[in-house]
VOBA-149765 format. One record per residue (C-alpha): x negated, y negated, z; residue number from 1. Coordinates in steps of 0.2 Angstrom, whole numbers. Layout:
residues N
- X	Y	Z	NUM
...
end
This chain:
residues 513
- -188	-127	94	1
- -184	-108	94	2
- -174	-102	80	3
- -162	-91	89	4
- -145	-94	80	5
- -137	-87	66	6
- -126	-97	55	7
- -110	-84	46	8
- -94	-91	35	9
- -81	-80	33	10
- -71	-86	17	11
- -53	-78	19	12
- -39	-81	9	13
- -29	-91	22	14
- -45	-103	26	15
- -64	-102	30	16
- -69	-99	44	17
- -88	-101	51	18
- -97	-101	66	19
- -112	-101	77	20
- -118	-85	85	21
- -133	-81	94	22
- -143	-65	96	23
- -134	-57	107	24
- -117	-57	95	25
- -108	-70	106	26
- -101	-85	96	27
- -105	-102	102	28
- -95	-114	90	29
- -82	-110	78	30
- -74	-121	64	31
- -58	-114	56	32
- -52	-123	38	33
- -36	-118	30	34
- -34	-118	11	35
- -18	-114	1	36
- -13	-100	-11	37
- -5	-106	-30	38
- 9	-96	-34	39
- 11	-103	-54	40
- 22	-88	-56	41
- 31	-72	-45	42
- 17	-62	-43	43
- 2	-73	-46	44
- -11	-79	-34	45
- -24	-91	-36	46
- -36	-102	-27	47
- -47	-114	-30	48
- -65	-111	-26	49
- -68	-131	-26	50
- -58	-129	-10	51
- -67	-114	-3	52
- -85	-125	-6	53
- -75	-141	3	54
- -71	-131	17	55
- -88	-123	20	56
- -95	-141	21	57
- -82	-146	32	58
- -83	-131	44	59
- -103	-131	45	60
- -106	-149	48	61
- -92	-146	64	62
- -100	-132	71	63
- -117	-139	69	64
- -114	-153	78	65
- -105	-143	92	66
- -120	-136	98	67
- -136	-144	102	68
- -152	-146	90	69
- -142	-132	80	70
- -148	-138	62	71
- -165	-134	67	72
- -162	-117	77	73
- -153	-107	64	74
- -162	-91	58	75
- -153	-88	43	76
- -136	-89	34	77
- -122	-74	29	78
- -107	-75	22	79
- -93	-62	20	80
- -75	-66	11	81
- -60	-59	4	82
- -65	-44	-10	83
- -58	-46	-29	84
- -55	-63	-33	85
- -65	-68	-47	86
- -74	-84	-50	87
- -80	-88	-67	88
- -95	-100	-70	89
- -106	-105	-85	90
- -126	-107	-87	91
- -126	-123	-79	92
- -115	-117	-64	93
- -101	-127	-69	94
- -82	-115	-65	95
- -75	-112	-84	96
- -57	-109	-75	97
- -53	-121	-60	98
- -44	-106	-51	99
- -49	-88	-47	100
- -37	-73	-48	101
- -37	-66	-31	102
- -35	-47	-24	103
- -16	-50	-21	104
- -15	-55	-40	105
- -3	-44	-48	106
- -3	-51	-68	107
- -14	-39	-72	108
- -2	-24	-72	109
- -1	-23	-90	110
- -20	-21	-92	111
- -19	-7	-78	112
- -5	1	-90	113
- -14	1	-104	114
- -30	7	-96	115
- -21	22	-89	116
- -14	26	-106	117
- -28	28	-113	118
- -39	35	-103	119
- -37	52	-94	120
- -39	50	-76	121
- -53	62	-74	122
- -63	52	-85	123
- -67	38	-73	124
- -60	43	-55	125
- -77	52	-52	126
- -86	39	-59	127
- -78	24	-49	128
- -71	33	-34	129
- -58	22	-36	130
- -40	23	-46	131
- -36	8	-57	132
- -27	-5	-49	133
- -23	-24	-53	134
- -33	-29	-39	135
- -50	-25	-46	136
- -60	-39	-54	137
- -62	-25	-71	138
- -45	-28	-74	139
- -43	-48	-71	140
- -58	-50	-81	141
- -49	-40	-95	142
- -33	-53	-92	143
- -42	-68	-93	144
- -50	-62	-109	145
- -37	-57	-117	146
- -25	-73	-110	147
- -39	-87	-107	148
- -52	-83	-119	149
- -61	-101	-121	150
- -65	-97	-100	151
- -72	-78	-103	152
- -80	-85	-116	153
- -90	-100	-109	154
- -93	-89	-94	155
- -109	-85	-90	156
- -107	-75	-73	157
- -92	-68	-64	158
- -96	-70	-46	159
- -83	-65	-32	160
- -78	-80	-18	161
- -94	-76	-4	162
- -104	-74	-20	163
- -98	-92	-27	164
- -104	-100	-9	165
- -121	-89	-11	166
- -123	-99	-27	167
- -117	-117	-21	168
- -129	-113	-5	169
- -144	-106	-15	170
- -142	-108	-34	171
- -146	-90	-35	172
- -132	-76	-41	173
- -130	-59	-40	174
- -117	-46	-31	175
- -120	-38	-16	176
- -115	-16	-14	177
- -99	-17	-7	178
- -90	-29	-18	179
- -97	-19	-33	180
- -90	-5	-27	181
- -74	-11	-29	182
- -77	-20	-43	183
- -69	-3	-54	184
- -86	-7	-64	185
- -99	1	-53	186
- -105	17	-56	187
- -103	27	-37	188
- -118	39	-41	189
- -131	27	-44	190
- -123	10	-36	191
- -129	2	-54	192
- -114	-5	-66	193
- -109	9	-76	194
- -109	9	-94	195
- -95	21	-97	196
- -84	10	-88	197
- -90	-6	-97	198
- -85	3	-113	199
- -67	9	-108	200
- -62	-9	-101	201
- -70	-17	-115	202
- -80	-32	-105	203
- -96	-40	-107	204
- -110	-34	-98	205
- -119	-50	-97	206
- -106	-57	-84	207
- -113	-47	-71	208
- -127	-51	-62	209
- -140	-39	-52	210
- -132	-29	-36	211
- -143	-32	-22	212
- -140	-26	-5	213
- -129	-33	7	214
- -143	-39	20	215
- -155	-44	8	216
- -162	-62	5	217
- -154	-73	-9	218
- -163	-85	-6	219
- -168	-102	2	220
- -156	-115	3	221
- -158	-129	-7	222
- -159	-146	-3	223
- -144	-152	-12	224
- -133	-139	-2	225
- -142	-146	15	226
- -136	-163	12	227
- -118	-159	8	228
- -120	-147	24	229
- -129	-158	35	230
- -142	-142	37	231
- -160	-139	35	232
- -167	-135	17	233
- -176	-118	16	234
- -165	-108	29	235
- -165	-90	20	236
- -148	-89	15	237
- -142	-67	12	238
- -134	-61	-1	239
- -119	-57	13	240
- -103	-44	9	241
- -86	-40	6	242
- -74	-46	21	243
- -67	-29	26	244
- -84	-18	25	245
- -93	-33	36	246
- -81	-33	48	247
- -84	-14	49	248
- -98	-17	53	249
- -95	-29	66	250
- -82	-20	74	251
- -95	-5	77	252
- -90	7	66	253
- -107	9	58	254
- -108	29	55	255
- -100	43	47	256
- -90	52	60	257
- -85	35	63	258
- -64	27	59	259
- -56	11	61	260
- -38	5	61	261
- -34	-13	56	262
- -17	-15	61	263
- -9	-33	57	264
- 6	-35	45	265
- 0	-19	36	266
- -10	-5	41	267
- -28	-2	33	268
- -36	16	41	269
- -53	21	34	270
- -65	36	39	271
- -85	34	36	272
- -92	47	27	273
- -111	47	18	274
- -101	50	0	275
- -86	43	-7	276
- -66	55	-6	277
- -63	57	-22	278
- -45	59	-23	279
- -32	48	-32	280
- -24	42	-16	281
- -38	36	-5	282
- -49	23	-10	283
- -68	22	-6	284
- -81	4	-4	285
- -98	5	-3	286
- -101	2	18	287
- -117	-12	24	288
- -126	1	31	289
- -127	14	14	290
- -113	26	18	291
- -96	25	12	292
- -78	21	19	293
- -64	31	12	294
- -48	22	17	295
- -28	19	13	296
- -19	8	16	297
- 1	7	25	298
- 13	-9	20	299
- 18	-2	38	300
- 10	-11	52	301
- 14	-27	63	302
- 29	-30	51	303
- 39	-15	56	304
- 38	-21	74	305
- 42	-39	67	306
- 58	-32	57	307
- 65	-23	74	308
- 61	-39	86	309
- 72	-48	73	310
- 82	-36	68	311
- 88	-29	85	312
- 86	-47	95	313
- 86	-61	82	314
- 69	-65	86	315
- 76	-71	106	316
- 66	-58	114	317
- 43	-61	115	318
- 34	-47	107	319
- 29	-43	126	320
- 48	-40	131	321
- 49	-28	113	322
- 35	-19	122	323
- 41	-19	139	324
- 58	-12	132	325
- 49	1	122	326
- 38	6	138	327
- 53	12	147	328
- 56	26	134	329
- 47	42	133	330
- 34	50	122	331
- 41	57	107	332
- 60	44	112	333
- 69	58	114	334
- 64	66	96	335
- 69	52	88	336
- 61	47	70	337
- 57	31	62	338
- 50	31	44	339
- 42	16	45	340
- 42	12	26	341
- 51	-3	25	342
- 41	-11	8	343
- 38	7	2	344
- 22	15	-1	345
- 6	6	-6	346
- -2	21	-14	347
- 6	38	-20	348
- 21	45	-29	349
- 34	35	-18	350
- 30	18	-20	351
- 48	16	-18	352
- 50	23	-3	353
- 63	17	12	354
- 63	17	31	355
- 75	26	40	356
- 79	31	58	357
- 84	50	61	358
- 87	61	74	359
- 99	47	83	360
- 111	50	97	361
- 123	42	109	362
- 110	46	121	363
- 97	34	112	364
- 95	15	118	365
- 85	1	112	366
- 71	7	121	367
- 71	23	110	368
- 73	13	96	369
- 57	3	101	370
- 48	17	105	371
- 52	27	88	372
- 46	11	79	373
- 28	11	86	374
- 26	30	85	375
- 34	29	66	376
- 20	19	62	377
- 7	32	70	378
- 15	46	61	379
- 12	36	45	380
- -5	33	50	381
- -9	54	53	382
- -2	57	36	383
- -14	45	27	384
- -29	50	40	385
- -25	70	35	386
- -31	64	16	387
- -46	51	22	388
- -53	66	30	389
- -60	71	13	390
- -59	92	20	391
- -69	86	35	392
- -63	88	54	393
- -55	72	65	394
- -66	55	67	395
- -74	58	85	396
- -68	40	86	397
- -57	23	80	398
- -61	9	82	399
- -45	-3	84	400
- -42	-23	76	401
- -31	-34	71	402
- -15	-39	81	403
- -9	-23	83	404
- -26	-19	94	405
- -17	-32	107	406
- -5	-19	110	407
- -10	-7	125	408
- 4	6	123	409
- 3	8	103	410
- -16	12	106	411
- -11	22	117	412
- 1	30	107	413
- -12	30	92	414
- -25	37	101	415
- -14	52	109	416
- -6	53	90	417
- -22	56	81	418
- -30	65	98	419
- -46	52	95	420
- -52	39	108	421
- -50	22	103	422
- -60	8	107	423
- -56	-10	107	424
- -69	-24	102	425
- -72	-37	114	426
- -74	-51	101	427
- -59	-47	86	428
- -69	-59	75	429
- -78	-44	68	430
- -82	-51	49	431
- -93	-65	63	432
- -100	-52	72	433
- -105	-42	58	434
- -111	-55	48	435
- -123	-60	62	436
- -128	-41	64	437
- -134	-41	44	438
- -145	-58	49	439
- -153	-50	67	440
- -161	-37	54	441
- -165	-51	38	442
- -173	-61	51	443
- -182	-47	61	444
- -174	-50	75	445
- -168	-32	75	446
- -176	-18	66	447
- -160	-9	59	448
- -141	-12	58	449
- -141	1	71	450
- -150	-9	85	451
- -141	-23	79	452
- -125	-16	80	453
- -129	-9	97	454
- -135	-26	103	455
- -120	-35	96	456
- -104	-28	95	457
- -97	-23	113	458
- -80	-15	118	459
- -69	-21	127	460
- -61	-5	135	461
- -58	13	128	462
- -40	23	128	463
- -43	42	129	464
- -27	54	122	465
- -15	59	136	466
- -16	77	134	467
- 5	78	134	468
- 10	63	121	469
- -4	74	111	470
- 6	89	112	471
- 20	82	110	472
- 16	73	93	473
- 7	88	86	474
- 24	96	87	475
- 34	80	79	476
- 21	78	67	477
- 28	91	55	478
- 45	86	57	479
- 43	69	51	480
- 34	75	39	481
- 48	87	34	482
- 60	72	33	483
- 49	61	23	484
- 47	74	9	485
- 67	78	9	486
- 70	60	5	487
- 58	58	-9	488
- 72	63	-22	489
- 86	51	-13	490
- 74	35	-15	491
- 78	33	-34	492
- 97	35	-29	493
- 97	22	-18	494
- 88	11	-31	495
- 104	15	-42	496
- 114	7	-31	497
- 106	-11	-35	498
- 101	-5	-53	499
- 108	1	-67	500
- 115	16	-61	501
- 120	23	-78	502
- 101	22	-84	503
- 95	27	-69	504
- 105	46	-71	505
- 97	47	-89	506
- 79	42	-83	507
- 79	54	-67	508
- 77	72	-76	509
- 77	85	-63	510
- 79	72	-44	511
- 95	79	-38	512
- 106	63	-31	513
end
């Protein structure tokens, strides 16, 4: 029987996900398992990899037996998963913590602190092309030593959550580029764990296993993982990659020149370029294919869209009638602004930064309002893009995901905003897709990622800039700008309001309230 089906896992921190896909990047079988976060405390986050391994089993035994013959067709095995959490095991394999810290962990702010005291930013944001953050394994490492050090101790290997399946599948461990490069312990230069930055966080370098490419074989899986799987021993089994630079891939935003916009609750823009931005508001991961994605991140997206559906209707009108309304208005809503920064700013000096409207009239309607929240959010997305472009010229194209890609007038308004085309993906399970593009080349089935990615990955439609919204927006664009940069010195005053006002005036030296 022909082996002409690839068998991916995406391991996400709502549930895994794996499915059947076959060489032309279409999927055949899917299997979705939910898992649940552990909250002990405000702020933590923490999941069991015992649950991720239950739910692999669960979800390739269902789509194995969707399809016929499918144990003995599959070509090879790819997993890609959420980035950051960090999985301790010891020689034997055995977990030393039953739960991993995951990427949305905060508890490790403290050991950000102190690593930014002493150290001098220019000592390691060239090194890492990354600023220091509590999502990055360095840092949870450096909590759970300093807070569980029987587990750092017993450890043998820190393995992030698609590298903990690898090992249940294979036995082998190792990391694969793109996790590494976010791991604030990879050397960007070389793409070889850095010694400096092993000193200045003070772990072990023993914990961390070789970095091997993405696409590259792991190895074979065993027979013990065949029979929890209901699979057949031997199938080569990849070293697989981050969540976010596989779906990349998978979206088809495979080469510098090259963007993509993720818009679901939040906003995640990134720009491919063949090195990393080094600037201390864009973050850079090492892509599949060898190049680098510089990218931000907005905490506006989807959710500044949900807040006006409930804010405005009480949740009684569809997100279709919210668009409808917003349709009837015109480009630019009749100059009116909406700073779309309703949880602040991810990055940069405003973290607490608010959302406002401005510009409003008695001639504005709800539609207006609409309209203004949608283009808000695309003004956002052009200040962050103007950074991500690392002194280079506009993207020659985005490639849009995530909810927000369902939307045909905020593409529209994006593409007309950023004056790029945007294209739209077929299939919106990209981290699939990609996974099965890495496969088609470990197998042979495809000679490179880009005949892969050409093969597999096709779009649904393209939205071209209208010429007028463009125009229009390129002379808003500084005006919003304008607004946001005024209200940087009222945001601590509105903090006072809910604070301590009295220490607030002593701590604000020269903000003007």
């Amino acid at each position: 029987m022909a082996r002409d089906l690839y068998l991916a896992i995406d391991v996400g921190t709502g549930g895994i996900r794996s499915a059947l896909v076959d060489r032309q990047g279409r999927i055949l079988a899917f299997s979705h398992q939910e898992h649940e976060q552990i909250v002990p405390h405000y702020g933590w986050s923490e999941q069991r990899p015992a649950d991720w391994w239950d739910g692999v089993t669960a979800t390739l035994r269902a789509v194995v037996g969707e399809v016929e013959g499918a144990a003995d067709r599959i070509t090879a095995i790819c997993a890609c998963g959420q980035m950051h959490g960090s999985v301790l095991i010891d020689a034997e394999g055995r977990l030393t913590r039953d739960t991993a810290l995951l990427w949305n962990d905060k508890r490790t702010a403290p050991q950000v602190d102190a690593f930014t005291d002493a150290h001098a930013l220019e000592r390691y944001l060239t090194v890492t092309a990354n600023l220091a953050t509590p999502a990055w394994p360095a840092f949870k490492l450096r909590w759970i030593a300093e807070n569980d050090p029987q587990a750092y101790d017993k450890a043998a290997t820190v393995l992030m959550p698609k590298d903990y399946i690898g090992y249940r599948l294979t036995g082998e461990r190792a990391w694969d580029t793109t996790e590494a490069s976010m791991s604030f312990l990879m050397d960007a230069s070389s793409g070889d764990w850095s010694k400096s930055l092993l000193e200045m966080t003070g772990l072990r370098r023993d914990l961390l296993p070789e970095i091997k490419a993405t696409h590259a074989v792991l190895g074979p899986l065993s027979e013990a993982a065949a029979r929890e799987t209901g699979l057949t021993a031997g199938v080569p089994v990849l070293v697989g990659g981050g969540d976010y630079p596989v779906a990349l891939l998978g979206s088809g935003v495979a080469e510098p020149g090259m963007a993509s916009d993720v818009t679901g609750t939040s906003t995640i823009v990134s720009v491919l370029h063949r090195a990393p931005v080094i600037d201390p508001q864009v973050s850079n991961v090492a892509t599949v294919e060898g190049h680098w994605a510089s990218f931000a991140l907005l905490d506006a997206g989807g959710d500044a869209v949900r807040w006006a559906r409930r804010a405005f209707h009480e949740n009684a009108l569809s997100y279709d009638a919210v668009t409808a309304a917003a349709e009837r208005a015109d480009c630019g809503a009749s100059s009116l602004f909406f700073l779309p920064y309703l949880s602040g700013e991810r990055f940069g000096a405003a973290a607490n930064a608010r959302a406002q409207f401005f510009g409003l009239t008695a001639g504005h309607g709800l539609p207006d309002l609409h309209r203004a929240v949608l283009e808000g959010v695309a003004f956002a997305v052009r200040r962050k893009l103007d950074m991500l472009q690392g002194g280079g010229k506009r993207p020659e194209r985005f490639v849009a995901a995530g909810g927000g890609a369902k939307s045909a007038l905020w593409v529209a308004i994006k593409a007309s905003m950023l004056g790029t085309p945007y294209l739209v993906p077929e299939e919106l399970e990209c981290g699939i897709v990609g996974a099965a593009c890495m496969m088609a080349v470990a197998s042979g089935d495809a000679p490179d990622l880009k005949t892969a990615v050409a093969r597999m990955v096709r779009f649904e439609k393209e939205v071209v800039p209208d010429p007028a919204w463009s125009e229009r927006y390129d002379r808003m664009a500084p005006v919003f700008d304008q607004i946001f940069d005024a209200s940087v010195g009222l945001y601590g005053c509105l903090d006072a309001l809910d604070g301590d006002i009295e220490q607030l005036v002593e701590d604000r030296q020269s903000r003007d309230c």
